[in-house]
N, C-alpha and C positions, 0 to 999 in steps of 0.2 A: 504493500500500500504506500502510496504518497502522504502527506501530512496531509493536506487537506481531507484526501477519503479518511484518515485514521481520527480525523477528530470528527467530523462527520458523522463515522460511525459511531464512534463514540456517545453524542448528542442524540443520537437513534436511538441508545442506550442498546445496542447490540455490540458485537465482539471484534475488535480489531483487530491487526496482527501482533501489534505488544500496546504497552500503555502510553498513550498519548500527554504531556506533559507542556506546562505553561507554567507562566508570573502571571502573577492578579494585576496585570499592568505593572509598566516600569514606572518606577518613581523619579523625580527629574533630579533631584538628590545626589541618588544613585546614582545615575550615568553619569553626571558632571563626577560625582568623587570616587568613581570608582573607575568606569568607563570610560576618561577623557573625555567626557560630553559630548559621546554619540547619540543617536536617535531610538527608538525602538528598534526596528525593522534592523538596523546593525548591532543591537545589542543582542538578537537574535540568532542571529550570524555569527556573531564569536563565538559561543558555545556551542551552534550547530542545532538550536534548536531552533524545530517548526513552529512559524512566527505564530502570536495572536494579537492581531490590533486592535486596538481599541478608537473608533474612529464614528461619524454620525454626522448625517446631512449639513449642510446650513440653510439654517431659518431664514425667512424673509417675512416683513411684516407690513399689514398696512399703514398707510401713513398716519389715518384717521383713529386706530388703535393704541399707536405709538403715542399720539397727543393726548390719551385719556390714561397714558400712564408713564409720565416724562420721568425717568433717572437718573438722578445726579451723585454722584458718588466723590469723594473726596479723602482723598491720603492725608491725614493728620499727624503722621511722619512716627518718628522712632520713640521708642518707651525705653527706657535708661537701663532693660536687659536685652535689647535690640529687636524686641516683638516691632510690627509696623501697625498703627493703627489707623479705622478708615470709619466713614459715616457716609450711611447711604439715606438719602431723601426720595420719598417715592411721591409725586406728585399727581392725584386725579383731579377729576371734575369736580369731587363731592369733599375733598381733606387728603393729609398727608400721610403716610407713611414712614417710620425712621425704625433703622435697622443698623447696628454698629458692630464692629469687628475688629478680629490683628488678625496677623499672620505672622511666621515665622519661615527658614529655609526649608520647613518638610510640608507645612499644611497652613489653614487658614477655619477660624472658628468663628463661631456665632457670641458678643456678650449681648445684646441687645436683639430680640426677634422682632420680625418685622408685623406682627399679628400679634396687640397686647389683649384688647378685646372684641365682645362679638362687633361693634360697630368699623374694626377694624377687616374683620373678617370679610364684612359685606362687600368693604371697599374693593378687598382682593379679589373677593369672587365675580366682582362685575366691572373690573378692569385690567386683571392682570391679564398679558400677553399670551397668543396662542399666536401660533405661525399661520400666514396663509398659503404660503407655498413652503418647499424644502426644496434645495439643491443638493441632488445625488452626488455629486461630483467628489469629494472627497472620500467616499465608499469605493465609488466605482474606481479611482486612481489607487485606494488601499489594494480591493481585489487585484487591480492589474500588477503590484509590488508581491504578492503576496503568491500570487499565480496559484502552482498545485502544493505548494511547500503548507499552507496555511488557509488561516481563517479572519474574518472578520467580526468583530463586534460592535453591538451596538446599543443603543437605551432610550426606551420611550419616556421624552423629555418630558420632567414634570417641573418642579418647583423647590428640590430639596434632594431627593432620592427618587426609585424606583416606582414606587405606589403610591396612592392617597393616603395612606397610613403614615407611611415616611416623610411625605410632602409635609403632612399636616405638623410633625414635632419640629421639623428642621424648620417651620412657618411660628411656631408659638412653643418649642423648647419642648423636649419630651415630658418632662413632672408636668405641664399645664397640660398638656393633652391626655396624659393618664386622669388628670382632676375632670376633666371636661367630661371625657368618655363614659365615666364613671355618674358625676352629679349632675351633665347635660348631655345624657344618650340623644336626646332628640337632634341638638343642635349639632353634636357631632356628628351625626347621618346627614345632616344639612352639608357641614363641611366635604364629608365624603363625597354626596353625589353630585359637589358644584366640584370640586378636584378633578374628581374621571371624567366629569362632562368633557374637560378640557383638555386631559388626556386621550379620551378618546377622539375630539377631532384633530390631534398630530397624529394618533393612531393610522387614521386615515390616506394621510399626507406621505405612510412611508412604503406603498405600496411597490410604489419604482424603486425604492433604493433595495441594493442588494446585499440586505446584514445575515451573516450567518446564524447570531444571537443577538437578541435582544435581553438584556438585565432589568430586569422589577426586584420588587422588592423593596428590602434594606434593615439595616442591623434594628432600627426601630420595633422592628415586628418581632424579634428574636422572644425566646422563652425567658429567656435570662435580663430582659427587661418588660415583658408584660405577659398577662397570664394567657393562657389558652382558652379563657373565655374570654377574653377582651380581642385576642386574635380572631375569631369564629365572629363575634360582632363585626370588625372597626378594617377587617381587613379580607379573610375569606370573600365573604359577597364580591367586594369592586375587584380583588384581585382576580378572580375569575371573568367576568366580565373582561377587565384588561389583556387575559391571556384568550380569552378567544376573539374578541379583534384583532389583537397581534397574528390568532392562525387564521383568520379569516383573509387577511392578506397578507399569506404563506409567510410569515414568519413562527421561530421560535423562539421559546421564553425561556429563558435561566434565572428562578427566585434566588435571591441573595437572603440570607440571614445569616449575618455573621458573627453571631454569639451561638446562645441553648438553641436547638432545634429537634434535640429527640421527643419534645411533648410536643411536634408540631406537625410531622409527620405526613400523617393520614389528613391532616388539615391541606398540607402545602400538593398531594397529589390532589387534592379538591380543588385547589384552584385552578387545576389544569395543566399545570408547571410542563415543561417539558424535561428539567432539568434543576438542580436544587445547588445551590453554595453555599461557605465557603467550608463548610465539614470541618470548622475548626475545632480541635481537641480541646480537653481539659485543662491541660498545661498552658494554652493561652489565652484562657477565659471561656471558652465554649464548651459545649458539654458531648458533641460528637464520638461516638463507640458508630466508625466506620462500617466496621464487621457486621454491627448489630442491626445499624440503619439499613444494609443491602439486604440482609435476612427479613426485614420487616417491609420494607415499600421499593426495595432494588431491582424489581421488575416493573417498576411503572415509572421511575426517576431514574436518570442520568447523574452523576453525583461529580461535583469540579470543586476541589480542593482537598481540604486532609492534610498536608504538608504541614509545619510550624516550624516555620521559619525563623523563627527565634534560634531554638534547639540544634537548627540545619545551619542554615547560612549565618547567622549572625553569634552562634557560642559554638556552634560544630567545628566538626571534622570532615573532611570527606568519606571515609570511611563512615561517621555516624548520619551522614545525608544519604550512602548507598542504603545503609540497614533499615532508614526510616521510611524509606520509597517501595523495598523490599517488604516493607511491613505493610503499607497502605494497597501495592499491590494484591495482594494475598487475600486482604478483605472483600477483593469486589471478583472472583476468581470467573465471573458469567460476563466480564466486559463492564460498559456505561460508564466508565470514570476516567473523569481528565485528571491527575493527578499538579495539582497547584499550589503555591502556598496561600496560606488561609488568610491573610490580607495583605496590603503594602508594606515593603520593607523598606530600610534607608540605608542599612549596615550589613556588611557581609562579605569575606573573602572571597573571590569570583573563584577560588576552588573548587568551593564548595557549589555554588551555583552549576561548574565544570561536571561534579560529580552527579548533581541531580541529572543535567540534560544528560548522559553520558549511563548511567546506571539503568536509565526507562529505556534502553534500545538494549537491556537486558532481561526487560517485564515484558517476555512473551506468552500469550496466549493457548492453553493447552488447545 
């Protein structure tokens, strides 16, 4: 098999010739401090592994849309431990919006959400930005990089993360949206189905473009921060609905939750998933038993990560990154797994990354 068919297959959740193997995306960190500041697509190439891009149309927007939701954004410069700080203004027809932040050299956080209350919420839901058109073009130039070696990915654009679930914390901070869901069910169904609304007309928009995956979801949803009845309420429902637009114009879905997921299961094959992330273990905050997850639902989920990369690439060995890929292999012994690490990394010997890509073109398929 070529890469492309071997992950393919994979995402089929049927049997490849060995185990198909990926980064959860490159961190730009990384490649500058590690990589001489190559690109993905070359950072793939040095180890010889089958690329996976992470890549998604560009949006185009009305004019008259644009004007009922003007953003202004502003660098408020350095904090005296080098964070950068910023303040964003969201400006409608009906009042403003304000939302503030830093960033640092690996990532970029929320202190101020942009939805304090419901009068806020309204604002967003009857002005924030949906695209009228996409341009494919950045897809279709990935595929053509990428040819039969690899795959493309990609993410139906929301507001935050993957689903309405997601949208909505990364919108008003996860603790508010636990209070809400809980002491205003109603109004948070309100939130939901004005979120998907808008998600599903970019849904629409990506009919042309050629993703091999689309990512929903988000760590939000995970077990290990809200319960499996709050999942079943606040996420089940729209995330089902979102994965069958996405197959409705032949795409596929890969749920991310990247914390608990064994109490979530039989949930996340409800949605439809075609595929489930990031199988993080215990050791890095998640609650993932591989083995156990493929015994339980590993005939209807595709399964992309497992890896803990902490363990591997950033306190490993090479030798201890062969045995741990050797291990994750063995759990899914019927094929469907991309073997990945379980989130973004910034640290890590490129030996060791050496010995991942290099080890899974010894995870052959009985």
């Amino acid at each position: 098999m070529d890469g492309r068919e071997r992950f393919l297959t994979a995402i089929s959740n049927q049997k490849p010739d060995r185990l198909p193997v990926q980064v959860h995306n490159w961190m730009r960190y990384y490649l500058d401090t590690y990589l001489d500041g190559c690109g993905p697509y070359e950072a793939y190439a040095r180890f010889g592994m089958d690329p996976v891009l992470y890549v998604g149309p560009t949006p185009s927007y009305r004019n008259e849309d644009l004007a009922k939701w003007h953003v202004e954004r502003k660098d408020l410069g350095a904090t005296a431990s080098g964070e950068r700080e910023y303040v964003k203004v969201v400006t409608t027809p009906e009042g403003k919006l304000t939302e503030r932040g830093a960033s640092n050299v690996f990532t970029e956080w929320t202190t101020e959400y942009l939805i304090k209350n419901e009068a806020d919420l309204e604002l967003f839901l009857n002005y924030a930005l949906v695209p009228s058109s996409l341009d494919p073009a950045p897809v279709i130039e990935a595929q053509r990089r990428v040819g039969k070696h690899g795959i493309v990915r990609g993410w139906a654009t929301g507001y935050g993360q993957g689903s309405p679930w997601q949208d909505f914390c990364m919108l008003v901070g996860t603790e508010t949206a636990i209070f809400w869901a809980i002491d205003k069910p109603d109004l948070m169904q309100h939130a939901m189905e004005g979120l998907l609304e808008k998600r599903l007309r970019f849904i629409e928009l990506l009919e042309e473009t050629p993703l091999d995956l689309i990512e929903t979801g988000g760590g939000a949803g995970s077990n290990t921060v809200i319960s499996p009845r709050l999942f079943r309420r606040f996420c089940l429902p729209y995330d089902r609905i979102q994965h069958d637009a996405l197959h409705a114009v032949g795409l596929k879905a890969v749920y991310h939750l990247c914390g608990g997921l064994m109490k979530m299961l039989d949930m996340v094959v409800e949605t439809h998933a075609d595929a489930l992330e990031t199988m993080t273990p215990p050791s890095m905050g998640g609650d993932c038993d591989l083995a156990e997850a493929s015994r339980l639902v590993g005939d209807k989920l595709c399964f992309i990560g497992g890896f803990d990369q902490n363990a591997g690439f950033e306190q490993g060995t090479p030798e201890a990154v062969r045995k741990q890929v050797r291990r994750l292999h063995a759990c899914c012994p019927d094929g469907g797994h991309i073997c990945s690490p379980s989130d973004h990394f910034f640290f890590g010997d490129p030996q060791n990354v050496q010995a991942f890509a290099d080890v899974a073109q010894e995870c052959v398929y009985a």
